[in-house]
C-alpha positions as CSV (number, residue, x, y, z in Angstrom):
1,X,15.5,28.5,-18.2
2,X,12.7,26.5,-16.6
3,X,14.4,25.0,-13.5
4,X,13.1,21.0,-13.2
5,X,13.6,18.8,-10.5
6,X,14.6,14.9,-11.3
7,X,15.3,13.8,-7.6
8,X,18.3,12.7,-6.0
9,X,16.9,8.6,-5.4
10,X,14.4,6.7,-8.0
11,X,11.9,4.0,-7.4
12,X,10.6,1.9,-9.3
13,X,7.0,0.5,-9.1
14,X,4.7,-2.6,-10.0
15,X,1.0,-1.8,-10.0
16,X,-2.1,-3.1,-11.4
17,X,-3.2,-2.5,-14.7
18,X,-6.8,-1.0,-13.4
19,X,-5.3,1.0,-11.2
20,X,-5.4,4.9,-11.8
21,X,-5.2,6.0,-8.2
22,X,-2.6,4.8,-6.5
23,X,0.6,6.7,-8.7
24,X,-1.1,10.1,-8.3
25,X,-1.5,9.5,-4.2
26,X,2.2,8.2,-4.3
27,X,3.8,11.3,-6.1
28,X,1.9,13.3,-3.6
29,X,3.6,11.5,-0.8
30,X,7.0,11.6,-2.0
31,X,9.0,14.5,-2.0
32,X,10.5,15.8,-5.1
33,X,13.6,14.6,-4.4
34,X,12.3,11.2,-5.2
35,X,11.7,10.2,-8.9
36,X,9.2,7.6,-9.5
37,X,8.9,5.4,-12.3
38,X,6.3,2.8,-12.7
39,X,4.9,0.0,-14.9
40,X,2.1,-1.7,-15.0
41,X,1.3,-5.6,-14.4
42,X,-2.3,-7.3,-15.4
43,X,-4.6,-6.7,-12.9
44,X,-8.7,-5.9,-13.0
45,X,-10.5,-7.7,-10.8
46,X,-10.5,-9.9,-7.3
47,X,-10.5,-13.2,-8.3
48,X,-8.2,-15.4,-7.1
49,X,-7.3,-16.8,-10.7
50,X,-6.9,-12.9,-11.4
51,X,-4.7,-12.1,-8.5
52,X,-2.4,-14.4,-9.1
53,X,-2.2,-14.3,-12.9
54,X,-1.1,-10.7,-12.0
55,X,2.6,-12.5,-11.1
56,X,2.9,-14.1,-14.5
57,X,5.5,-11.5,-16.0
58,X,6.8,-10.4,-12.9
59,X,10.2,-10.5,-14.5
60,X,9.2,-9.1,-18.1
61,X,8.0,-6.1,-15.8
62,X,10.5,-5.8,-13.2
63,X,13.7,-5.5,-15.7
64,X,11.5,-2.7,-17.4
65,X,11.8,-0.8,-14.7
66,X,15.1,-2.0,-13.9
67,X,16.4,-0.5,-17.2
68,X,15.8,2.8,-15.5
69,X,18.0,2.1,-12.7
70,X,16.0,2.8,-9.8
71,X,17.4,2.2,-6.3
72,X,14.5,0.1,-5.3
73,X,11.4,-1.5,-6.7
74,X,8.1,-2.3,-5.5
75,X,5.5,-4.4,-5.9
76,X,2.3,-2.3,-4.6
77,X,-0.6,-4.3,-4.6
78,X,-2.4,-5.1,-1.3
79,X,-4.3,-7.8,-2.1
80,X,-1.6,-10.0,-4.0
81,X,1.6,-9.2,-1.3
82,X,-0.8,-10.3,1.3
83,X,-2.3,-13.3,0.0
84,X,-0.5,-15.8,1.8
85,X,1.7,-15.1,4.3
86,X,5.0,-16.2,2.4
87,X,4.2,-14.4,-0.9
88,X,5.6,-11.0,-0.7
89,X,8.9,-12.5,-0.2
90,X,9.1,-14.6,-3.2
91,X,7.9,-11.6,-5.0
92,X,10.7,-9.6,-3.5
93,X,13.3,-12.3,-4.7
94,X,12.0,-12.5,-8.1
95,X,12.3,-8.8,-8.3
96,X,15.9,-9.3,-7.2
97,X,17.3,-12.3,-9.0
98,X,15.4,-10.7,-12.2
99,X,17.1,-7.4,-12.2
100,X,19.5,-7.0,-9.3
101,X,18.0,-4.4,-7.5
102,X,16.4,-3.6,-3.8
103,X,12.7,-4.9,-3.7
104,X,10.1,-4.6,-1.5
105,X,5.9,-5.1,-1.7
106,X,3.0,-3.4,-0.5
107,X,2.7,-6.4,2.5
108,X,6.5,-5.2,4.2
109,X,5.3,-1.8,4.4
110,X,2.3,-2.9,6.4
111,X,3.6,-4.8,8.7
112,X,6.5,-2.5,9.2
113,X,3.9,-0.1,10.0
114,X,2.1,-1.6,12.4
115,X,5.8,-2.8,13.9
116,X,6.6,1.1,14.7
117,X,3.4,2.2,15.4
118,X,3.1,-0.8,18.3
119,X,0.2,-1.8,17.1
120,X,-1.3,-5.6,17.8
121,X,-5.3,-5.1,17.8
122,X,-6.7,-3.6,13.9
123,X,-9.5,-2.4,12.7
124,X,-9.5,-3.6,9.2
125,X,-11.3,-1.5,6.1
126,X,-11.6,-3.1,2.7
127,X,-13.4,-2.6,-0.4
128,X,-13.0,-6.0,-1.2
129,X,-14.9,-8.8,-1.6
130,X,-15.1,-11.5,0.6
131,X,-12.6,-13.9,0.0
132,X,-9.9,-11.2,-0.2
133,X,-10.7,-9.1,3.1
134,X,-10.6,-12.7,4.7
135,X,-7.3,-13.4,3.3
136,X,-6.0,-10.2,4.3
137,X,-7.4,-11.0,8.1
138,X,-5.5,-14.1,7.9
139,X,-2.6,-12.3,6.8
140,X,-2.5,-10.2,9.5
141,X,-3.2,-12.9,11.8
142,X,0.1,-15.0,11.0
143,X,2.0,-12.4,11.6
144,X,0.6,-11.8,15.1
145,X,-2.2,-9.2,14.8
146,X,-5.6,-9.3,16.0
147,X,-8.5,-7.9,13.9
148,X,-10.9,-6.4,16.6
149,X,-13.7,-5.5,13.9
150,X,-13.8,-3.8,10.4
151,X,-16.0,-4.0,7.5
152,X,-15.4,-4.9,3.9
153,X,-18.3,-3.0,0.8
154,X,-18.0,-5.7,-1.5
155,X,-16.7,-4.5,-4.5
156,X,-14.4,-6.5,-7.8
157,X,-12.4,-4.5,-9.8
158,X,-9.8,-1.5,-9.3
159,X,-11.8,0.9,-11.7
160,X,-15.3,0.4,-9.4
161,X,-13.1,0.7,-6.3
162,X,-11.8,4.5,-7.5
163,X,-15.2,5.8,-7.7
164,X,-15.9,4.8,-4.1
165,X,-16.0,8.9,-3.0
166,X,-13.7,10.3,0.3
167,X,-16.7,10.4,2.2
168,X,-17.8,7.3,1.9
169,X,-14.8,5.7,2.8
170,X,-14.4,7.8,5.6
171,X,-18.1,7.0,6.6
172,X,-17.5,3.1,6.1
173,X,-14.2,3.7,8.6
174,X,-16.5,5.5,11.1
175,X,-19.1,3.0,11.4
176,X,-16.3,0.2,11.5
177,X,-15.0,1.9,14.6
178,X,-18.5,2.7,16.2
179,X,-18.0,-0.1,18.9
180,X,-14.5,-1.5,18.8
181,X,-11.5,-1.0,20.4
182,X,-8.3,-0.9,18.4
183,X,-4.3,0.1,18.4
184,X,-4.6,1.4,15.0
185,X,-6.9,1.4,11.5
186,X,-6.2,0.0,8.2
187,X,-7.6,1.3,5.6
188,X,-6.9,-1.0,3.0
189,X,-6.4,-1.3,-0.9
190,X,-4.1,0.9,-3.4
191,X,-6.9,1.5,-5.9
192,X,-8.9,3.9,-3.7
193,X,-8.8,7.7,-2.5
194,X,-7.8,7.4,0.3
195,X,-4.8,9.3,1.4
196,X,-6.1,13.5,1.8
197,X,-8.5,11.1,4.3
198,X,-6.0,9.9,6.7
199,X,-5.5,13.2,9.3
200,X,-9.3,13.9,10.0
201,X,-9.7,9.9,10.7
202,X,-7.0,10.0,12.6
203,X,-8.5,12.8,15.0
204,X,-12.0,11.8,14.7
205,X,-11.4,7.9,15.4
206,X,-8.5,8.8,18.4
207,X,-6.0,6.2,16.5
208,X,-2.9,6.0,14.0
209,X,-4.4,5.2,10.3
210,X,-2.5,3.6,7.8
211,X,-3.3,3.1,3.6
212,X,-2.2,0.9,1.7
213,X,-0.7,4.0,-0.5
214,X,0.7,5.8,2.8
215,X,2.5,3.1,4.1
216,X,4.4,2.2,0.7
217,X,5.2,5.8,0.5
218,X,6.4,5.9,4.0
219,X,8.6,2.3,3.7
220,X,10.3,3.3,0.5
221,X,11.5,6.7,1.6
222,X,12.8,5.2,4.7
223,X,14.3,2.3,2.8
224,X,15.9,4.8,0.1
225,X,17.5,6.5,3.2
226,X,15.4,10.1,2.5
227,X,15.0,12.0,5.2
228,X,12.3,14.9,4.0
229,X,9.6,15.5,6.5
230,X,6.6,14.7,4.4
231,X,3.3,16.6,6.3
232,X,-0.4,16.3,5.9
233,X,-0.4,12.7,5.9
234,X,-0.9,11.2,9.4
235,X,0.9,9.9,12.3
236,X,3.1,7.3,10.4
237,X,5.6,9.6,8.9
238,X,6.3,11.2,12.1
239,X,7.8,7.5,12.6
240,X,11.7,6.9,12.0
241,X,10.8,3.2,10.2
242,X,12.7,0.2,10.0
């Protein structure tokens, strides 16, 4: 008999519908005593009729997943849970009310990041356009960080933002950090590679580095109450969490 593992705590998750990176970084991440189960929400491009169209059927999408029964659900997309600095927590109660379970978005796990790894000065690292890496910064700001430098490439949609190669993304953070000073680099956005990049930045720019997939990874585990050691991945889940 083949012997299959199907994990001893489930989560449930809420990405965007252009996504195709983020649930393969996440499963790498979690140990296999975590099952995850996702669905998807509509979600292409940056625009900030698009980003928040993506909350439309929050509901319809949550009690999908809620059917399941996981233990907790969350909402992983940067660029939404961090649009205004009171957002991820009606997400969070949405989630709740709509199926009665634990919820949590991508913009907790940040901050809760940042919270154990003391950090107060960032270097922030975006694919984004414009608008969006300035709404993250302001973001960040209300909650009592300072952005000491960073760099954002420009880019629209999730699907353009996977073929961004490793290398370049660990070029971009290089040259972001050329002349700053900083506690600790974000490398931000679910819909890029960025996760096998995190323990050579970490020794190359002499600071913690979070992702946006890391850090949900890292948050859920510790808010399912699983204990694993997960390696390979940076500083951050060296970290006992919130």
């Amino acid at each position: 008999m083949t012997r299959i593992t199907y994990g001893v705590a489930r989560l449930g998750v809420l990405v965007p519908s252009g996504n195709n990176v983020a649930e393969t970084e996440l499963r790498a991440m979690l140990p296999d005593s975590v099952t995850m189960l996702s669905t998807r929400l509509a979600l292409r491009g940056s625009s900030e009729a698009e980003l928040l169209a993506m909350l439309a059927d929050l509901e319809g999408a949550a009690r999908l997943l809620g059917d399941a029964e996981p233990d907790a659900i969350a909402f992983h997309c940067t660029a939404v849970s961090t649009f205004a600095p009171h957002l991820a927590g009606e997400i969070r109660d949405r989630i709740t009310a709509a199926t009665g379970r634990p919820a949590l978005a991508t913009a907790d796990a940040i901050l809760a990041a940042f919270r154990v790894l003391n950090t107060r000065r960032v270097l922030l690292v975006t694919p984004y356009i414009e608008p969006v890496h300035q709404r993250e910064i302001a973001f960040l700001s209300a909650h009592g960080l300072t952005m000491t430098g960073g760099s954002w490439l420009g880019i629209d949609t999730n699907t353009e933002m996977a073929h961004i190669t490793p290398d370049a993304i660990a070029a971009q953070a290089r040259a972001a950090a050329s002349d700053v000073s900083a506690d600790a680099c974000f490398v931000s956005c679910t819909a890029i590679r960025s996760a096998g990049l995190i323990q050579d930045l970490e020794a190359s720019l002499g600071m913690p580095v979070i992702t946006s997939n890391q850090v949900l990874a890292w948050y859920a585990l510790r808010r399912l109450g699983v204990e694993q050691p997960v390696t390979g991945f940076g500083r951050l889940f060296r970290e006992a969490g919130p």
